[in-house]
C-alpha positions as CSV (number, residue, x, y, z in Angstrom):
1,X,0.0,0.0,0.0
2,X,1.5,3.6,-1.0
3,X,1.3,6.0,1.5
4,X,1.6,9.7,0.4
5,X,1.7,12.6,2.9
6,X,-1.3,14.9,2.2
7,X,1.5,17.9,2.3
8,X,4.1,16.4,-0.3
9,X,3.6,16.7,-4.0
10,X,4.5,14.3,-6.0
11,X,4.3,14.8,-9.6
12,X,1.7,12.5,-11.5
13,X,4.8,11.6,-14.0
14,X,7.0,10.7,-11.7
15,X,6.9,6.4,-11.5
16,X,6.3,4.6,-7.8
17,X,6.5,1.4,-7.2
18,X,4.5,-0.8,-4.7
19,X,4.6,0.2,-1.1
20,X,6.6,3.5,-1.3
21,X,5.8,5.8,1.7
22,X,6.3,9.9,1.3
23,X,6.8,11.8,4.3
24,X,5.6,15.7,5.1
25,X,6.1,18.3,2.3
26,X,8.4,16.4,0.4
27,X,8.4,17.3,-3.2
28,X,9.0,14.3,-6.0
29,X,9.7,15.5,-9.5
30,X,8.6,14.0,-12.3
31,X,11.9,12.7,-14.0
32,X,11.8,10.1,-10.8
33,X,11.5,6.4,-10.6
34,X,10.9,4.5,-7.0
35,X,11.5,1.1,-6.0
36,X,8.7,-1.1,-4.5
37,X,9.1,-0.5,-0.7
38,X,10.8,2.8,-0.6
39,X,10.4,5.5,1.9
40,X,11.1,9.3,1.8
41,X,10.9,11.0,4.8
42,X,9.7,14.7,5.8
43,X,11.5,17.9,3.7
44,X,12.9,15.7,1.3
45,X,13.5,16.7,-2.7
46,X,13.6,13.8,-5.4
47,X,14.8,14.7,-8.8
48,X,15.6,18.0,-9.4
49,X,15.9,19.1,-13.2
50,X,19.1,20.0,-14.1
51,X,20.8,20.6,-17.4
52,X,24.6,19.3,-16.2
53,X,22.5,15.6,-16.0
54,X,21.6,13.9,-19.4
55,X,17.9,13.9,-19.2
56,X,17.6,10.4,-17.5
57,X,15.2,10.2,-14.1
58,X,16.8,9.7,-10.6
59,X,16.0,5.9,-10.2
60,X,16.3,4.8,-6.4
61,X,16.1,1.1,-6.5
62,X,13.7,-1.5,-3.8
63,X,13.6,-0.8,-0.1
64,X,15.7,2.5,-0.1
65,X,15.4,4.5,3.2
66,X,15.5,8.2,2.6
67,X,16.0,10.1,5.8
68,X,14.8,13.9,5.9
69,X,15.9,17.3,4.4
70,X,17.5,14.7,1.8
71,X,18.4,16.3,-2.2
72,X,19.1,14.3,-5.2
73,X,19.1,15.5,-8.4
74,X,17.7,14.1,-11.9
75,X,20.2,11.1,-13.7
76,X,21.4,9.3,-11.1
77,X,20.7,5.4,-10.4
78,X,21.2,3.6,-7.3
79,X,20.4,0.1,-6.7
80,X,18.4,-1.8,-3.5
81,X,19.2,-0.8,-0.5
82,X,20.0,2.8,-0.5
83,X,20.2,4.6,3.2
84,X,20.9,7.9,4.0
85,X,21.6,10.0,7.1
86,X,19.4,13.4,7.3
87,X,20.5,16.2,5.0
88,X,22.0,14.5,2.1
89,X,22.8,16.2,-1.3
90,X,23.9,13.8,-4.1
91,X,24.3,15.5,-7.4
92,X,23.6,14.4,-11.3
93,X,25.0,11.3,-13.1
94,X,25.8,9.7,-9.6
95,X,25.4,5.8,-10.2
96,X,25.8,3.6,-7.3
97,X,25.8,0.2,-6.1
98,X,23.5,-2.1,-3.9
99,X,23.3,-1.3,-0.1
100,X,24.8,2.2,-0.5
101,X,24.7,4.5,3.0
102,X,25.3,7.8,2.5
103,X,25.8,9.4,6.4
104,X,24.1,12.9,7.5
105,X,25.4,16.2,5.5
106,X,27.1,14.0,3.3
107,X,27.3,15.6,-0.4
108,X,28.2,14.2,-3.4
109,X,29.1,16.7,-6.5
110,X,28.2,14.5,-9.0
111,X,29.6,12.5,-11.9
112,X,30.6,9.9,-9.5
113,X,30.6,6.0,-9.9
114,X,30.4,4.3,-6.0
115,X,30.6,0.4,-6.0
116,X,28.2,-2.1,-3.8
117,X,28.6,-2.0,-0.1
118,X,29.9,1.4,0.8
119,X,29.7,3.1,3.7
120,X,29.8,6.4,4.2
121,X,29.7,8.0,7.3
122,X,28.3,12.2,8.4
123,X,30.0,15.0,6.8
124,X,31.6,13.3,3.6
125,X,31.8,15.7,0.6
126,X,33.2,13.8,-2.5
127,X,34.0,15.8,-5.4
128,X,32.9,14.9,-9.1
129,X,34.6,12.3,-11.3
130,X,35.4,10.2,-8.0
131,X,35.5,6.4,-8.7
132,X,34.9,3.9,-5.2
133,X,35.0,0.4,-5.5
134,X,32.9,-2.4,-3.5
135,X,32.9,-2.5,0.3
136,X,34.9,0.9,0.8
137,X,34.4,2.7,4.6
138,X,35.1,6.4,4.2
139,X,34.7,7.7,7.9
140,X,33.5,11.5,9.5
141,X,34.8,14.8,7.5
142,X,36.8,13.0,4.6
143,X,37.1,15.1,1.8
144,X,37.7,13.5,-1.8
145,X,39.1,16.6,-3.7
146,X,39.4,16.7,-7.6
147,X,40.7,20.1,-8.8
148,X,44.3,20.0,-8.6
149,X,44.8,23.9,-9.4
150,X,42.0,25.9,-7.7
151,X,39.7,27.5,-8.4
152,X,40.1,26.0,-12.5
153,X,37.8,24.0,-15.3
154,X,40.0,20.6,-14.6
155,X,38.7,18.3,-12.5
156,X,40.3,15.1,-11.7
157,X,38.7,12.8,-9.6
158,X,40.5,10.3,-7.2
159,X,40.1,6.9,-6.9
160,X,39.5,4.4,-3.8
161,X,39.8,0.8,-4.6
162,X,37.8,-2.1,-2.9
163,X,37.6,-2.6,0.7
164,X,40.0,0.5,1.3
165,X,39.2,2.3,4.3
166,X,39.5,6.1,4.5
167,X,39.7,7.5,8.4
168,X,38.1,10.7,10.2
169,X,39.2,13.8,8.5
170,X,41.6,12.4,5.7
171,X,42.0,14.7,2.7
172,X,42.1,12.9,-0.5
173,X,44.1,14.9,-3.6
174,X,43.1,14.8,-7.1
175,X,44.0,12.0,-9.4
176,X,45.2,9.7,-6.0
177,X,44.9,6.3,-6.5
178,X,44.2,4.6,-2.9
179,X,44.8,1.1,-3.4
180,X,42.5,-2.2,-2.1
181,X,42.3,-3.1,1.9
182,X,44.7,-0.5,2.5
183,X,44.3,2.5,5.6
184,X,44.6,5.9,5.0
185,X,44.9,7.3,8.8
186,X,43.1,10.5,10.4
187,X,43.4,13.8,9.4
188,X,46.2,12.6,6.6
189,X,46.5,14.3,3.6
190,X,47.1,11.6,1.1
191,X,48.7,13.3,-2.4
192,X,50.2,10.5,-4.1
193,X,48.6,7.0,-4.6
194,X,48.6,4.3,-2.1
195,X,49.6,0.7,-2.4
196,X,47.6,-1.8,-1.8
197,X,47.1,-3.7,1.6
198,X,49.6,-0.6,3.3
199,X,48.9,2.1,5.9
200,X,49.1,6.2,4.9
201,X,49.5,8.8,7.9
202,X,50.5,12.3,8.0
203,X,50.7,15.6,6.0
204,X,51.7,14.5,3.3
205,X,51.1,11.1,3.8
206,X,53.8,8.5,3.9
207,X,53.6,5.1,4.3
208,X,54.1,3.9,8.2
209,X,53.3,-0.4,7.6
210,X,52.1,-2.6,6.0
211,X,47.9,-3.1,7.4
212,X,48.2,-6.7,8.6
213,X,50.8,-5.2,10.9
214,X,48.1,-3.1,12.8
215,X,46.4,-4.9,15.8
216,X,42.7,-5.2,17.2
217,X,42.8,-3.1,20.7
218,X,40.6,-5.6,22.4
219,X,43.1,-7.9,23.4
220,X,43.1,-10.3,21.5
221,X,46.3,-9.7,19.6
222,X,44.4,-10.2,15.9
223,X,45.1,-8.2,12.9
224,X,42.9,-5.5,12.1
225,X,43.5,-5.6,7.9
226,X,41.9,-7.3,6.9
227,X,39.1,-6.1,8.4
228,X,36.9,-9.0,6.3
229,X,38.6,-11.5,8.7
230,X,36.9,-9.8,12.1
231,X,34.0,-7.9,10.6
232,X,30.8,-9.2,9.3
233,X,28.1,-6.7,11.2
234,X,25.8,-5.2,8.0
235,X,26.3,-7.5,5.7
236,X,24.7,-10.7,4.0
237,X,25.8,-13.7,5.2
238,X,26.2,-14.5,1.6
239,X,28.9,-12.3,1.2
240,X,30.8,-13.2,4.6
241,X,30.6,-16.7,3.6
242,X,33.3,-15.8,0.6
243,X,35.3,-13.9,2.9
244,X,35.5,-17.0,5.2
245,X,36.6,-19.0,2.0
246,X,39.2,-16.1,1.7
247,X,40.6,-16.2,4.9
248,X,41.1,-19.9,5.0
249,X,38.3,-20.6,7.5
């Protein structure tokens, strides 16, 4: 059953699938496709028009959670399992992956490709023409930069590989390449690529270890990098299952 707040407007082009609630004075363009099951919440603003998008509709794929004061513009796609914190922006021609979480004030500029799995956490701004792979965490107040001369016409985006994880406050240059399961530490300012499976810290960053060198603090001595060898919480058991298989369990 569709609900539909008697305060939201919701244009009569715009496509809904089964089930889709729509909170308080939320406004859903018509370049808009919904999954069955989704649910807007209060302030929100679904597919805004915009000539830097190529005229496709914002398509939010099945059971997507779309907490309030949320944005998204017109051509982007993401698939099931959206969630977002309260206060999202995410520009045009952002396509994303299953299971995507998108932490409060987060805003993406746009022209970005974001793999399944990712986790973003509050206050993440990622600049246009950024590339994330599958089952990346990008923590509090990272910033994924992509003009390498500002303020200028060239943009640049960075890339972060799969299963990298990006701490609190990390600044990511234009054109950086941070390689798969490696660490870039807090408040590091990362401005030339990172190898695989190694930690970054510092401004600029350096290389300190390699990540299987960097212990769990609760005593039990384990590595932390992987992090697939301790950490399951979130995700299908399908998917932990290959890990296990991965880590020789």
């Amino acid at each position: 059953m569709t609900l539909i707040h008697p305060s939201s407007h919701v244009s009569p082009e715009a496509k809904l699938g089964s089930d889709v609630e729509i909170g308080p004075f939320t406004i859903i363009h018509e370049n808009v496709i919904l999954g069955k099951g989704v649910k807007v919440g209060a302030y929100c603003e679904l597919g805004i028009p915009t000539a830097l998008g190529d005229g496709s509709p914002l398509n939010i794929g099945d059971d997507a959670l779309i907490r309030s004061h949320s944005v998204f513009y017109e051509s982007s796609s993401f698939k099931a399992g959206l969630v977002t914190g309260h206060r999202v922006t995410v520009r045009e021609n952002t396509i994303a992956g299953t299971s995507f979480q998108i932490g409060t004030s987060t805003e993406i500029q746009g022209d970005c490709s974001i793999g399944d799995y990712v986790r973003f956490q509050s206050n993440v701004f990622v600049g246009k023409k950024t590339t994330i792979g599958d089952f990346v965490w990008i923590l509090p107040y990272v910033v994924l930069t992509n003009d390498p001369t500002p303020p200028s016409e060239v943009m640049i985006g960075c890339t972060i590989e799969d299963y990298a994880s990006i701490a609190a406050a990390a600044v990511i240059l234009p054109g950086v390449i941070v390689g798969h399961h490696s660490l870039v530490a807090a408040q590091a300012c990362v401005t030339k690529d990172v190898v695989p499976n190694m930690v970054v810290a510092g401004v600029p960053a350096q290389v300190v270890s390699e990540a299987k060198l960097i212990k769990l603090r609760d005593g039990s001595n384990r590595p932390a990098y992987p992090w697939t060898e301790h950490f399951t919480r979130g995700y299908p058991s399908s998917i932990t299952s290959g890990w296990e298989k991965d880590n020789g369990e």
